[in-house]
N, C-alpha and C positions, 0 to 999 in steps of 0.2 A: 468759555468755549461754547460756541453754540449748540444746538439742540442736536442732537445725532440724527442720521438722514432716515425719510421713513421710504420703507420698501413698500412700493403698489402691489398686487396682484400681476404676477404673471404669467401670460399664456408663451411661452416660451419654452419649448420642451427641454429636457436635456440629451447632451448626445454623450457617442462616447469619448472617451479621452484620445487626443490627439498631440505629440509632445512635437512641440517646435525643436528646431535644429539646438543643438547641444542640452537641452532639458532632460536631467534623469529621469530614469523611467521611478525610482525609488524614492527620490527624494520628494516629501511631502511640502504642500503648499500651507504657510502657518501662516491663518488672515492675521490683519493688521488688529490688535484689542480696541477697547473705546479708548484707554488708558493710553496706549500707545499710539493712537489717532493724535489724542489732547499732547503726548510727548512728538511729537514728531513737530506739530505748528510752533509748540515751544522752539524748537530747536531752527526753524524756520524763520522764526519771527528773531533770534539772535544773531543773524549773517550779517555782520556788515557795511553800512552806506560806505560809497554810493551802490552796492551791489542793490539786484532788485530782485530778490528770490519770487517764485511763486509761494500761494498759499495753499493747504489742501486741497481746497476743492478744484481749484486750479493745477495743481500736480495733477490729481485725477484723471482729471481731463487730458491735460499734457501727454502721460502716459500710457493711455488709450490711443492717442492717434501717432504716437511712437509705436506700437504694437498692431496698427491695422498697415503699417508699410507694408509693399510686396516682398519687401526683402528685410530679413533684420539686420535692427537698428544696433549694434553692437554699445554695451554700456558705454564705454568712454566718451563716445559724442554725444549721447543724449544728457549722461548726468550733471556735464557742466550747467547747462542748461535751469535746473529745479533750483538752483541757489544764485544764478543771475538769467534774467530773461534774454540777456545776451548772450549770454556764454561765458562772461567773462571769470578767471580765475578766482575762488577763492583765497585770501590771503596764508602764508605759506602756517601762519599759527592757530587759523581757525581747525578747531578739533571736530572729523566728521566719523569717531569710531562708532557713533551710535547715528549719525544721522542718515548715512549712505545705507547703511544693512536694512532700516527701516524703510528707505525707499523702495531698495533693490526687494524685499518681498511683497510689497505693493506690485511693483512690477509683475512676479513670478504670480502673484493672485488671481490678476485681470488676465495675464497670459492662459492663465489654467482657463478661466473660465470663457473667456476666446476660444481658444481652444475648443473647449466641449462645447462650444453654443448654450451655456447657460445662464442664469440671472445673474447677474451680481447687482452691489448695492452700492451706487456710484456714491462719493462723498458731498454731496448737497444738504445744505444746512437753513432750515425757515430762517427766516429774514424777522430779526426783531421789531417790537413799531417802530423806531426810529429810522429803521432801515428800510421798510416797509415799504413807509410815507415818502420817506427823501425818493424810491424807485418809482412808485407809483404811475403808469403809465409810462414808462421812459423808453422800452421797446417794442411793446405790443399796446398799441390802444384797445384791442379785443381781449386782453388775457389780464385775470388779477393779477395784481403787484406782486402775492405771494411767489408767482411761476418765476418772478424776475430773479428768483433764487440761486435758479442754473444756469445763471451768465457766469460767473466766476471758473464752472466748469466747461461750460463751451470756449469760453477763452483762453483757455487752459488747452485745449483739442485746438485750436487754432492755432496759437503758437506753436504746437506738435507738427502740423501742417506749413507752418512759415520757415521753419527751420530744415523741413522732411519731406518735401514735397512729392517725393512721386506717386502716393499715392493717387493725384488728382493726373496724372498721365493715364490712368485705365480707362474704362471704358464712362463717356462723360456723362451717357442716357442713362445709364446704371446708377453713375456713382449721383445724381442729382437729388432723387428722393431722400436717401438718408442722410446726406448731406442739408436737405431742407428741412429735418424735423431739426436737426443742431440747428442751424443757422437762422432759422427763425426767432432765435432769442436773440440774436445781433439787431444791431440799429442798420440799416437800409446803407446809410452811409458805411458802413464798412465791409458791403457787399458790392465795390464799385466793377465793371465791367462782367458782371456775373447775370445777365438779363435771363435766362434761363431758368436760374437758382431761385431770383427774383420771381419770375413767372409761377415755380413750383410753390414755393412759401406762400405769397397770395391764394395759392387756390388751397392750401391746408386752412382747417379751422384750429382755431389757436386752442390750447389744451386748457380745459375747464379748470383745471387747481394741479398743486405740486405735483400729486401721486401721478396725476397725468404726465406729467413734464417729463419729471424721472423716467419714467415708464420707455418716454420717447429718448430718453439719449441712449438706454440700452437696448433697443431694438433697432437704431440707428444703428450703434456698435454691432450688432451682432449682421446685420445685415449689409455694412462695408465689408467686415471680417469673409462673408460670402463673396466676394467680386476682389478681393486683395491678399485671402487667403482660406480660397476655396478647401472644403474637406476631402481627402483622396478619395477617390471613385463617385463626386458629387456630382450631379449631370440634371442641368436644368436649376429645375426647382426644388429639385429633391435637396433634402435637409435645410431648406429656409425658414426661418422658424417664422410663425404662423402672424396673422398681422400684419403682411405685407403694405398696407399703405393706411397713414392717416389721417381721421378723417376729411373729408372735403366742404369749405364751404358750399351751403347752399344756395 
């Protein structure tokens, strides 16, 4: 298993608790262990062919941009989903009493922390040398290899998006900026008719090392969460956690 993800610094306040529609008010949110990270990829890694499950870090991802829709995404259509990137059916003998529950409180985690507008610690893992090396330049010629880390997770939030789209029907000026700190870890080529997006990611300066990277998918997140599911009585700017834009080429 790879290295466990490291958490940056952050300027991200917390707010208060905000419970999405049918979320108890009582029932506690039990993060994901290291132990049960390392069992869940197991169990991931045993779906299947031709099924094409996602990986953690790619769930991660996934399940964030399930959770920044305007409207929720009710379990049954997103969870076919984490164990074919199609959707297609698990076989009727593959055993999921331990794999679903550990999803579904990943879910309930990131939801919490949506919610409140606070940090959490997306599942990005350093990139061994081999992995490194083979990445090396392959989507940012300004950014080290190491950043290439959090592609597994943005690709993971796109397919979120391919499958769930309405979040990209709000508002397009809004949704652009955090949209480009994600999507500046894509290759150009899979940003096709997005000139705008394009436009924004060019004038960002690419993130000097991981903590930076990380840094930027959860400010990303938290700042869709603002424009997709605004906090009641929010108005303006009020409660956008601080940060607003990063930074610019010069």
């Amino acid at each position: 298993m790879p290295a466990p993800p490291r958490r940056p610094p952050s300027s991200i306040p917390s707010r208060p608790p905000q419970r999405a529609a049918g979320q108890s008010a009582s029932a506690p949110v039990l993060p994901i262990t290291e132990n049960e990270l390392e069992e869940l990829q197991a169990l991931l890694d045993r779906v299947p062919a031709p099924l094409e499950p996602l990986d953690v870090s790619m769930l991660d991802g996934f399940l964030c941009g399930v959770l920044l829709q305007p409207e929720w995404v009710p379990v049954a259509r997103w969870l076919p989903f984490v164990t074919d990137a199609d959707g297609r059916a698990l076989p009727a003998r593959f055993d999921t009493t331990r794999l679903h529950p550990l999803v579904l409180r990943r879910h309930a985690e990131l939801n919490d922390a949506i919610n409140r507008r606070q940090w959490f610690d997306p599942w990005v893992f350093e990139l061994g040398d081999e992995e490194s090396e083979a990445g090396e330049d392959e989507f940012d010629e300004g950014a080290p290899s190491e950043v290439d880390a959090v592609y597994p997770w943005v690709a993971g939030f796109a397919t979120a998006l391919e499958h769930f789209p309405a979040l990209m029907a709000g508002d397009a000026k809004a949704l652009t900026e955090p949209l480009a700190l994600l999507y500046r870890h894509l290759a150009p080529d899979d940003l096709e008719d997005a000139d705008d997006l394009l436009a924004e990611i060019e004038s960002l300066e690419p993130p000097a090392d991981l903590s930076e990277a990380v840094e930027g998918l959860v400010q990303a997140t938290l700042l869709l969460a603002d424009i997709s599911r605004p906090l009641p009585g929010a108005q303006g700017d009020a409660g956008r956690p601080r940060r607003l834009s990063a930074p610019r080429r010069r």
